[in-house]
MMTF fields as JSON, N, C-alpha, C and O atoms, coordinates in Angstrom:
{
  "mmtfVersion": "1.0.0",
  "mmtfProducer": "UNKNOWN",
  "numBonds": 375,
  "numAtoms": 376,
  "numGroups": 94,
  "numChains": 1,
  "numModels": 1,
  "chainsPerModel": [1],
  "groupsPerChain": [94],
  "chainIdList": ["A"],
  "bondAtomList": [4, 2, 8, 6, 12, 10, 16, 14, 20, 18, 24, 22, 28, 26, 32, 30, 36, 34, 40, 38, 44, 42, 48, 46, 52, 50, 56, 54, 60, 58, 64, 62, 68, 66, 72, 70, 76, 74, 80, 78, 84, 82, 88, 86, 92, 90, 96, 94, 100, 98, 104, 102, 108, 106, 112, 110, 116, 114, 120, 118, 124, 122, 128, 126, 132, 130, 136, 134, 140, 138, 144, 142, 148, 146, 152, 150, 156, 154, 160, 158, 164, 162, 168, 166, 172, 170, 176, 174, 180, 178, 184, 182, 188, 186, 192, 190, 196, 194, 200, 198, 204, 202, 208, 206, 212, 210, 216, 214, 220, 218, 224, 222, 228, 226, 232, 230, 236, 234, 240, 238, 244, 242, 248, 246, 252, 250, 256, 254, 260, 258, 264, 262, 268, 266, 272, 270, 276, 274, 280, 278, 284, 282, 288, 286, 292, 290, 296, 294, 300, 298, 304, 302, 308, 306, 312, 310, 316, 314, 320, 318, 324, 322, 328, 326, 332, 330, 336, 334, 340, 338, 344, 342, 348, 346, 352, 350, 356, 354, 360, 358, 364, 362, 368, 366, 372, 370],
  "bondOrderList": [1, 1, 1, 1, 1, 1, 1, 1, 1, 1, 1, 1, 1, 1, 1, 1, 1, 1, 1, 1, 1, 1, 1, 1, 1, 1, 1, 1, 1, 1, 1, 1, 1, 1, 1, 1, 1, 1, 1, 1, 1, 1, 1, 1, 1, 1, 1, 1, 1, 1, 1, 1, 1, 1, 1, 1, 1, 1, 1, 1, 1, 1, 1, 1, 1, 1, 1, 1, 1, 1, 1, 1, 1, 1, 1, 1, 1, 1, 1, 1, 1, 1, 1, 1, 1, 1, 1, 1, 1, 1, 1, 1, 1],
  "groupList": [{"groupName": "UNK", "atomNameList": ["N", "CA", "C", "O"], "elementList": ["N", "C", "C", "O"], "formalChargeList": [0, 0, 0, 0], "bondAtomList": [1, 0, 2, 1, 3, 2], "bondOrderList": [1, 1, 2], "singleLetterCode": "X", "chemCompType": "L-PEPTIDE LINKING"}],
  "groupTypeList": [0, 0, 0, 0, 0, 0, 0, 0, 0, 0, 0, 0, 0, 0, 0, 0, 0, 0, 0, 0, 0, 0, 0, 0, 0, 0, 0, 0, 0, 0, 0, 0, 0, 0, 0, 0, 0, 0, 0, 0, 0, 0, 0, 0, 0, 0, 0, 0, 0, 0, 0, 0, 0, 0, 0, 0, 0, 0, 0, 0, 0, 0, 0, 0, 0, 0, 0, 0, 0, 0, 0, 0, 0, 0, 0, 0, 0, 0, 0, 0, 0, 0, 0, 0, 0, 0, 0, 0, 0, 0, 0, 0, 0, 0],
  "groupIdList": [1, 2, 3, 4, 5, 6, 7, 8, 9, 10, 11, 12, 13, 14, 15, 16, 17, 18, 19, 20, 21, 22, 23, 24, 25, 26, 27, 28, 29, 30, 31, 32, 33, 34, 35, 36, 37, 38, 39, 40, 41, 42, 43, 44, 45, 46, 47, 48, 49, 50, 51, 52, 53, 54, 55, 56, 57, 58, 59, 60, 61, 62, 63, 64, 65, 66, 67, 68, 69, 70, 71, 72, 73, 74, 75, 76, 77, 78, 79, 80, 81, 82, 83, 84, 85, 86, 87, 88, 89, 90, 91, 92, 93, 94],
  "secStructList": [7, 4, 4, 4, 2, 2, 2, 2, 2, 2, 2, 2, 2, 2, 2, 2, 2, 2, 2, 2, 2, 2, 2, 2, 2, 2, 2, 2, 2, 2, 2, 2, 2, 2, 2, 2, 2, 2, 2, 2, 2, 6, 2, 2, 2, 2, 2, 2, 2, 2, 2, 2, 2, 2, 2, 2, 2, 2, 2, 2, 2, 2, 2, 2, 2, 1, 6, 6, 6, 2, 2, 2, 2, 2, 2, 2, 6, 1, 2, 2, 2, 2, 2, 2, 2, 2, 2, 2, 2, 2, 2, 1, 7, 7],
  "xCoordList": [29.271, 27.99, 27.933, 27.311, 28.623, 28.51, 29.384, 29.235, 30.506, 31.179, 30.374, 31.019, 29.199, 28.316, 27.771, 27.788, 27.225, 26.529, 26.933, 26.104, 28.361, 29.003, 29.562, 29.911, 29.179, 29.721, 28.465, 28.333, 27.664, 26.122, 25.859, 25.502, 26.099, 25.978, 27.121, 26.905, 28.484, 29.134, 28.797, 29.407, 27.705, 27.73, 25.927, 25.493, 25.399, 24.096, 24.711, 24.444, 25.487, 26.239, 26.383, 25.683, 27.044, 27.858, 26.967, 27.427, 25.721, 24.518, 24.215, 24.47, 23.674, 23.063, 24.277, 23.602, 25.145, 26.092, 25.579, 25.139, 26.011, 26.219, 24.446, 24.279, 23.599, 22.137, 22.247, 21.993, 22.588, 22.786, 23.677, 23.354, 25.026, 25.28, 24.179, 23.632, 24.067, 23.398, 22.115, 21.844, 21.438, 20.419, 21.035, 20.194, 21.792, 22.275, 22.749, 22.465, 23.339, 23.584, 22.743, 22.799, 21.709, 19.626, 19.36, 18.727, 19.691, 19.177, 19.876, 19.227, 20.875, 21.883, 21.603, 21.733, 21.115, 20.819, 19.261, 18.787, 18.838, 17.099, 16.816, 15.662, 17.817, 17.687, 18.339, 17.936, 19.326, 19.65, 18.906, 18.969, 18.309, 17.376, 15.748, 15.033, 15.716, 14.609, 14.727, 14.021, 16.385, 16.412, 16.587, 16.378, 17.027, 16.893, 15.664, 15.43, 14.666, 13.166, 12.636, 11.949, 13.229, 11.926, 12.512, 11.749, 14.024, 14.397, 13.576, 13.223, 13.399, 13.06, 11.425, 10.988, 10.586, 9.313, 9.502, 8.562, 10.494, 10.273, 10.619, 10.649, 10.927, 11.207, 10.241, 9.66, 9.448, 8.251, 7.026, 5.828, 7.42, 6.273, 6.596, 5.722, 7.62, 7.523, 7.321, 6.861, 7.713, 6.924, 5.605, 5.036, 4.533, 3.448, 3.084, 2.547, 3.168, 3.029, 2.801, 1.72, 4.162, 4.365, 3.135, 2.422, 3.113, 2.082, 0.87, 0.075, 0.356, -1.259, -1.392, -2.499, -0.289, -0.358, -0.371, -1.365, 0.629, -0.122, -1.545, -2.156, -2.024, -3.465, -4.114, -4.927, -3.535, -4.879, -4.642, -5.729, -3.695, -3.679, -4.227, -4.917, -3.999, -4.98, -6.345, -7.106, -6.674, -8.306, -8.771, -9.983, -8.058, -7.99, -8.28, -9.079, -7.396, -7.292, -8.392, -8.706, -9.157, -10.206, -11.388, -12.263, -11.437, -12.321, -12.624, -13.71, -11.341, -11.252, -11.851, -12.637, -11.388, -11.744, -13.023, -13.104, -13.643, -15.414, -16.054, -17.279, -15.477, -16.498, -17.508, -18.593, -16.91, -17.908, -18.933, -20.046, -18.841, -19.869, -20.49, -21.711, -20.212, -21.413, -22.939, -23.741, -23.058, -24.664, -25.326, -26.311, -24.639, -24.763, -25.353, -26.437, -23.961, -24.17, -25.495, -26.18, -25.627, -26.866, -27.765, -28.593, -28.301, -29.202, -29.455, -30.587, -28.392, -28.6, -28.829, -29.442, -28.589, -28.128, -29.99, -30.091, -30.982, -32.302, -33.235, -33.257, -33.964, -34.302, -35.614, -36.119, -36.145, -36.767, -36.34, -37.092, -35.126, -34.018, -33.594, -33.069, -33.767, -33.236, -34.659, -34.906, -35.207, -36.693, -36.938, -37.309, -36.538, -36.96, -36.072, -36.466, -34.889, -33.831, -34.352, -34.301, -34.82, -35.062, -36.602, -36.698, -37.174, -38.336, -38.111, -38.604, -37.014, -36.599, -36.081, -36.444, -35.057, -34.221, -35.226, -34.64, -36.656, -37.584, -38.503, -38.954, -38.623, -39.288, -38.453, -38.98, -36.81, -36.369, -35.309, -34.482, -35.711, -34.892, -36.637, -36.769, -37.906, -38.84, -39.199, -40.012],
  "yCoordList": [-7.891, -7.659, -6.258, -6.058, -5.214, -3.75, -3.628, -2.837, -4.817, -4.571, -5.129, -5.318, -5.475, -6.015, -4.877, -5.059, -3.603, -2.712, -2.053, -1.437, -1.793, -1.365, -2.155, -1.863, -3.506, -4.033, -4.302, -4.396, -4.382, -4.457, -3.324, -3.39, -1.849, -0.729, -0.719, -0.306, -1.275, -1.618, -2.379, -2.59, -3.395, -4.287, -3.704, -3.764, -3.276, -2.584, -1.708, -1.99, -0.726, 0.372, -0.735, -0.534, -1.543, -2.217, -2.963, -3.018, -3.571, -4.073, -2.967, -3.02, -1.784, -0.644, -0.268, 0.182, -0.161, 0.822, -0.385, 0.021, -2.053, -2.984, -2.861, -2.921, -2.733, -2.937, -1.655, -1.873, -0.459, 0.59, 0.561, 1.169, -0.237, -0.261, -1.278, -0.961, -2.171, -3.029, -2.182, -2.314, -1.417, -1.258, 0.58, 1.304, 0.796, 2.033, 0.983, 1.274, 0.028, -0.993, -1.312, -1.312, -1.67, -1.809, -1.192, -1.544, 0.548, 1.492, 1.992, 2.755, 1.693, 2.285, 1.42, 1.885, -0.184, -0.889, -1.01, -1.523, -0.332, -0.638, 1.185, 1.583, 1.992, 3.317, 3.111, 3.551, 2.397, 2.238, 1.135, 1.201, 0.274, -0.451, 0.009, -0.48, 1.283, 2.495, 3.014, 2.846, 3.912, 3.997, 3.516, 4.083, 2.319, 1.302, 1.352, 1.681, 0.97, 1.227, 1.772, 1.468, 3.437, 4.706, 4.743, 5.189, 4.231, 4.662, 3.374, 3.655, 2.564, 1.723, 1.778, 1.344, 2.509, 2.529, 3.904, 4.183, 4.684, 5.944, 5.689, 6.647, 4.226, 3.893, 3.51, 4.232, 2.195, 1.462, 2.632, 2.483, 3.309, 4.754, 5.178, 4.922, 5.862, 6.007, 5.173, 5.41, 4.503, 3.021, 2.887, 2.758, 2.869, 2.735, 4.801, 4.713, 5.371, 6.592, 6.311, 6.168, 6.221, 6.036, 4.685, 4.6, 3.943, 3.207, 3.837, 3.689, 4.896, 4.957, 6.372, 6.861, 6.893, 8.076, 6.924, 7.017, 5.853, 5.268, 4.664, 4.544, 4.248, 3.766, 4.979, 5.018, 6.374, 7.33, 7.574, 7.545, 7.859, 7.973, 6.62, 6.668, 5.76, 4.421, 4.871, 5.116, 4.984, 5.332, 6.638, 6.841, 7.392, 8.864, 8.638, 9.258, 7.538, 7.033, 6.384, 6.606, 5.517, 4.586, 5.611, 5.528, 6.486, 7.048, 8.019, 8.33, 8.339, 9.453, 8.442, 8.776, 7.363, 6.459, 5.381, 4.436, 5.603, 5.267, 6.173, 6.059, 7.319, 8.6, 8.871, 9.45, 8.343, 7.886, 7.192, 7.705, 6.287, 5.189, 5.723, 5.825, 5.951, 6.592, 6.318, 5.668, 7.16, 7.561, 6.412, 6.114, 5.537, 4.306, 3.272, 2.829, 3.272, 3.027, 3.08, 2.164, 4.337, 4.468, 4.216, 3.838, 4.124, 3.898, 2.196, 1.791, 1.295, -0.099, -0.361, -1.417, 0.131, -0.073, 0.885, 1.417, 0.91, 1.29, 0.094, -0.805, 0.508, -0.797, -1.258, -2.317, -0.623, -0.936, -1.388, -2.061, -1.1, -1.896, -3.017, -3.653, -3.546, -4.963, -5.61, -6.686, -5.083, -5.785, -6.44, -7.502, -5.263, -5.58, -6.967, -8.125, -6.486, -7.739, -9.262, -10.344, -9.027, -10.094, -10.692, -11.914, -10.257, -10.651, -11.438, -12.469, -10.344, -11.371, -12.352, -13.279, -12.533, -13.615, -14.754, -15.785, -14.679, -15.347, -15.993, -17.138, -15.32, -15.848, -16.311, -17.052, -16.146, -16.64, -18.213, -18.958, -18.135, -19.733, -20.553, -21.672, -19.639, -20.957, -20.984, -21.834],
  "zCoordList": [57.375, 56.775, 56.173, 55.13, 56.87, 56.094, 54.753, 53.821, 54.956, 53.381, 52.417, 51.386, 52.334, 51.204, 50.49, 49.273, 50.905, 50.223, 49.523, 48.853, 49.262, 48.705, 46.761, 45.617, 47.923, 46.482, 45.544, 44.323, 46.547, 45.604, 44.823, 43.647, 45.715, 44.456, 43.305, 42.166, 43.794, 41.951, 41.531, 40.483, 41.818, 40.674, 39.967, 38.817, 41.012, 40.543, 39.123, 37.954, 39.543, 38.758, 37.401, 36.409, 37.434, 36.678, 35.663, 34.522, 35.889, 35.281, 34.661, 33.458, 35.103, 34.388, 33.496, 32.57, 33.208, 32.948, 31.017, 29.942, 31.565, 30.368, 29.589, 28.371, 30.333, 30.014, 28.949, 27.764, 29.339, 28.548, 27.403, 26.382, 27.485, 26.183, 25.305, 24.249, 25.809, 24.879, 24.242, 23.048, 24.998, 24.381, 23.579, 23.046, 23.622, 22.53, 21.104, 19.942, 21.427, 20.234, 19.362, 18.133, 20.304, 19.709, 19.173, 18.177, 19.456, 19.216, 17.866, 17.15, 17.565, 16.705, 15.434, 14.302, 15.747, 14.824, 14.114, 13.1, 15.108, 14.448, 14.082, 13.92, 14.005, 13.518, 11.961, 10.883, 12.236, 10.544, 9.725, 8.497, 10.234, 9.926, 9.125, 8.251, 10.063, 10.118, 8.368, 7.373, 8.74, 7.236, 6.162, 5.09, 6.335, 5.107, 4.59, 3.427, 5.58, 5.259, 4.515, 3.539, 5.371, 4.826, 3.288, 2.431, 2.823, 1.809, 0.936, -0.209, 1.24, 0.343, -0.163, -1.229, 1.039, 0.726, -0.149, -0.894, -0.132, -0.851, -2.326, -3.098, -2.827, -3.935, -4.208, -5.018, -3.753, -4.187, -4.022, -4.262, -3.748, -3.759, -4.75, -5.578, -5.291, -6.581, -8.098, -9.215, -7.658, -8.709, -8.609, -9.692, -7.091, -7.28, -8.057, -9.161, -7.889, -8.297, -9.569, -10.142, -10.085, -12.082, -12.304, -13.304, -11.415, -12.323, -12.186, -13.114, -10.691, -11.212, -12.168, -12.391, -12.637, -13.466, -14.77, -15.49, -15.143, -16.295, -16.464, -17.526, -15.025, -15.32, -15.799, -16.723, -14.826, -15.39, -16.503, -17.08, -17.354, -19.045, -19.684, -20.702, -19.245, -20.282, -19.872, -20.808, -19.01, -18.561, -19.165, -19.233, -19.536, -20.185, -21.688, -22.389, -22.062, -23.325, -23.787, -24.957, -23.045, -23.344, -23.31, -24.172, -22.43, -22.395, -23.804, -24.292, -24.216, -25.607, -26.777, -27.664, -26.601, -27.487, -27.518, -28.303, -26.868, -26.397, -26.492, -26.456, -26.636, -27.047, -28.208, -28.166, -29.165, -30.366, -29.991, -30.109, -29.622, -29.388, -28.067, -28.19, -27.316, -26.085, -26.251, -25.58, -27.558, -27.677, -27.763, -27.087, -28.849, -29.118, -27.465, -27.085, -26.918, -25.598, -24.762, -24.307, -24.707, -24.002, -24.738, -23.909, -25.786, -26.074, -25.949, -25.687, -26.142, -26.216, -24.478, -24.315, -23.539, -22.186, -21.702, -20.597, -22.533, -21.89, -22.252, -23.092, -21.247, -21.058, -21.809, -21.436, -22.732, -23.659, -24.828, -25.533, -25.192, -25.885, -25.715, -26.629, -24.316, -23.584, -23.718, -24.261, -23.352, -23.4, -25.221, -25.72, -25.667, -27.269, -27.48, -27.622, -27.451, -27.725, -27.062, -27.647, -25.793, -25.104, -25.902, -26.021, -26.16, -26.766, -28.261, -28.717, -28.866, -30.147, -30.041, -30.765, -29.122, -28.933, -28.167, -27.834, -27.858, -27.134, -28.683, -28.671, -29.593, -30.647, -31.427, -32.257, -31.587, -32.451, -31.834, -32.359, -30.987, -29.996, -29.811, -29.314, -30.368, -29.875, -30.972, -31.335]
}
């Protein structure tokens, strides 16, 4: 019965020793896994980047180019203007 404890701590030893490689294996694979990642979001980051610097120049653009008309704008967009319109378009459909 006393030669048992002995063999239980090598095989205790012996579990821990394999549990540990396996999980440095884990570890070695989901670290390069990691950087596959970060490298790949650091691409689609720069793609989303370049696209919202082109939205802000089209929006830059539209805006340079609606500038004329603005005044225009506001003035059709009050609401005595809508009212007017709405009143014509009320006598001229009855």
């Amino acid at each position: 019965m006393s030669s048992v404890g002995p063999w239980l701590l090598v095989f205790g030893a012996a579990v821990i020793v394999v549990e540990g490689t396996i999980s440095a294996v884990w570890s070695v694979k989901l670290a390069r896994q990691g950087r596959a990642l970060a490298a790949m979001l650091e691409r689609e980051r720069g793609l989303v980047q370049g696209d919202v610097a082109r939205l802000h120049d089209t929006l830059e653009e539209t805006r340079r180019l609606w500038e004329p008309w603005r005044r225009a704008l506001r003035w059709l967009r009050h609401p005595f203007v809508a009212a007017l319109l709405a009143s014509f378009w009320r006598r001229v459909a009855g």
